[in-house]
C-alpha angles and dihedrals in degrees: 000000000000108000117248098235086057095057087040082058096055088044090060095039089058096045081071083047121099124248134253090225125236109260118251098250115041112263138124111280086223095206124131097254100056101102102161083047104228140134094286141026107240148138083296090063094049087047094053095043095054090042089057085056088060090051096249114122128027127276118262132196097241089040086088087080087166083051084221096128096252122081106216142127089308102064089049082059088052099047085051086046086047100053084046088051091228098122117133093211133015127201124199143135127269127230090269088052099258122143114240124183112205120206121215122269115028107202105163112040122173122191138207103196136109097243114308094086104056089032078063103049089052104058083048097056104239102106096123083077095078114110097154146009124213095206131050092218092090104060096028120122113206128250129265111260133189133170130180127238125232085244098050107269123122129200128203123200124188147148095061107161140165123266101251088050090065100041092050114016096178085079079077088065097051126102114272104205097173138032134199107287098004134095128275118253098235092182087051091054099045082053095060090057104209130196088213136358112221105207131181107215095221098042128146077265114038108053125251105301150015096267096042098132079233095062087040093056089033084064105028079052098051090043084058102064083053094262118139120233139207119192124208126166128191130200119307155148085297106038115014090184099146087201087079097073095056093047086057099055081049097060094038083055094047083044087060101026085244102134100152089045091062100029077062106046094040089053096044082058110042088049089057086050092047097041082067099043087047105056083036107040094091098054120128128240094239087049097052112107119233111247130203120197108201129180111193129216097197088122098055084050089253092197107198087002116089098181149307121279124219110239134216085269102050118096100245090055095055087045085057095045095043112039103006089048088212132133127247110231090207113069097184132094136263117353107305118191125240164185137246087249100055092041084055089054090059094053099181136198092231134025115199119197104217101200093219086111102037123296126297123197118205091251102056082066084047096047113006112141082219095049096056085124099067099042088103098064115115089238089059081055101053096037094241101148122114142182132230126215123272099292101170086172144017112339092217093059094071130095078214094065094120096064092067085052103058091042097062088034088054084040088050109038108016092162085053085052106033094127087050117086101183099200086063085036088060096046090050087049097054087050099052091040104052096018079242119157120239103267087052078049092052091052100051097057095050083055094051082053087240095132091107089069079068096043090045094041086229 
């Protein structure tokens, strides 16, 4: 048996070691190394460990930091490794439970993701890891849009991008092996020899959940050209845990030893989505507004339709629900198409623009020469519709999530918000977010299409 004074050794030695840091929302860091199983790997888990191979304290599962099937002296040496981030290879489970065992270093990543991923990668610094992208939401530009006004004028918007595209543009010149409802390209990816393929279970490409028999072939199919996989998944039409978005940013930050990084970015996010919750969590039923969430079609040339509705069981509804503590105007289901008169029954307080079919500024709904027929609403006149920011794909897949949020919260409850002037709180996000200077900030939010929060002071 190992002495005692040479564990207590090791003990010592790890206390001078640096943390993997607890994640921003409470969960299991479900890494190979944290033996006590909670929210961080530390000298706890160093202590516990050695205190299993005395025979002290009860196996767990993540104690076998060296994932060999024995707990012993060498998985206290991996969970040290681990804090100092000096481990050659790190084992833990994926967001749909499978073991994966990363290699050091990672030097060719591909994604399939819409956008967090890569956001991700960037603020870590590890972007020039990128060889490939399995979605075609990160490096699309949008499309050019015009619409004509009642009285003649006529408006064109254009250069909406995601985030990631403008702070590295380079993301545009990488391979695209697979689109929004196609195939992967299975050769192209094998070509692009990757180390580790980092896919969102949900994406554009791979179907609504992690067990969607898409996402499970997608994987099975990619494993089997010898390319390792981690699975994340963020919240979505099947599973609207906010949490998941911050246990992403955790693995991706395991994937790449890049723990601070995380434990920062995690935190800068949950505390935007708090500080709503917080200033909106004791409103009454009777004093929520009632919210409608239209995505117009004028673009497509919709005819009698005027645009699609965000039902109870959508994401952004239960965003609205949950954190907003709004109502939804519309109590149906899915995204329904309409027409202008069934848009005019709902009548609600508050009308929010999602951008997934083109953008939509508030006064094309005012004065468009196609929306005639909704000029009528009591939120055309007062004047109580908003945009959101370019959003080509699911609104749960972006590091930016919270800007929708508080634009609908400010929209909702402006008395509530009144020392908030979203247009200055965005720039400050983007800041705190990417590490970006004001100027980048500014940018960004041009390319999100949120310059009218300037025009309007709001």
């Amino acid at each position: 048996m190992i002495g005692n004074n040479f564990l207590f050794g090791l003990v010592i030695t790890a206390i001078l070691l640096t943390c993997v840091p607890a994640s921003a929302s409470s969960y299991t860091l479900d890494v190979f190394g944290n033996a006590n199983e909670d929210e961080t790997i530390d000298l706890k888990d160093v202590e516990y460990t050695a205190s299993v191979v005395l025979g002290l304290d009860d196996q767990t599962q993540l104690a076998d930091a060296k994932y060999d099937g024995e707990i012993d002296i060498l998985d206290v040496t991996q969970i040290e490794l681990i804090m100092l981030g000096q481990e050659k290879e790190l084992t833990l489970l994926d967001m749909i439970d499978r073991t994966v065992t990363i290699p050091r270093p990672i030097n060719r990543v591909v994604t399939i993701s819409d956008g967090l991923v890569e956001s991700t990668m960037i603020v870590f610094g590890v972007e020039e890891t990128l060889v490939g992208l399995g979605s075609s939401c990160v490096g699309r530009e949008s499309y050019e849009y015009t619409y004509t006004t009642t009285s003649g004028d006529e408006f064109t918007y254009s250069g909406g991008k995601n985030t990631a595209a403008v702070l590295c543009p380079e993301l545009t010149d990488l391979p695209v092996f697979a689109q929004s409802r196609t195939g992967m390209n299975y050769e192209t990816l094998a070509g692009l020899n990757p180390d580790i393929v980092i896919l969102i279970a949900g994406s554009c490409t791979c179907g609504c959940s992690e067990t969607d028999e898409n996402t499970m072939k997608s994987i099975e199919m990619i494993e089997s050209l010898g390319i390792l996989v981690v699975v994340l998944s963020t919240p979505n039409c099947c599973d609207a845990d906010i949490g998941a978005v911050y246990e992403s940013i955790y693995i991706i930050g395991g994937v790449f030893s890049k723990w601070g990084e995380a434990e920062d970015l995690a935190n800068i996010i949950e505390g935007e989505i708090e500080f709503i919750k917080d200033r909106t969590e004791d409103i009454s039923d009777d004093e929520k507004p009632r919210v409608l969430s239209l995505s117009l079609m004028t673009l497509y040339g919709g005819g009698a339709t005027v645009g699609s509705v965000t039902g109870t069981d959508m994401i952004e509804s239960i965003f609205l629900d949950e954190i907003v503590n709004a109502k939804n105007a519309f109590d149906g289901i899915g995204k329904p198409s309409m027409s202008a008169e069934q848009i005019l029954a709902i009548d609600p307080d508050v009308m929010i623009l999602p951008t997934c079919r083109g953008y939509h500024p508030a006064r094309e709904v005012y004065e468009g020469e196609s929306l005639t027929e909704l000029q009528d609403m009591r939120v055309v006149q007062e004047k109580q519709i908003y945009s959101l920011p370019w959003t080509p794909c699911r609104c749960g897949e972006r590091l930016e999530f919270p800007i929708d949020l508080m634009i609908e919260a400010k929209a909702c409850y402006p008395d509530r918000f009144s020392d908030v002037t979203v247009s200055d709180w965005v720039i400050d996000f983007y800041m705190k977010v990417y590490g970006v200077d004001e100027d980048t900030a500014e940018e960004l939010r041009s390319a999100q299409w949120l310059d009218w929060m300037t025009e309007e002071d709001f």
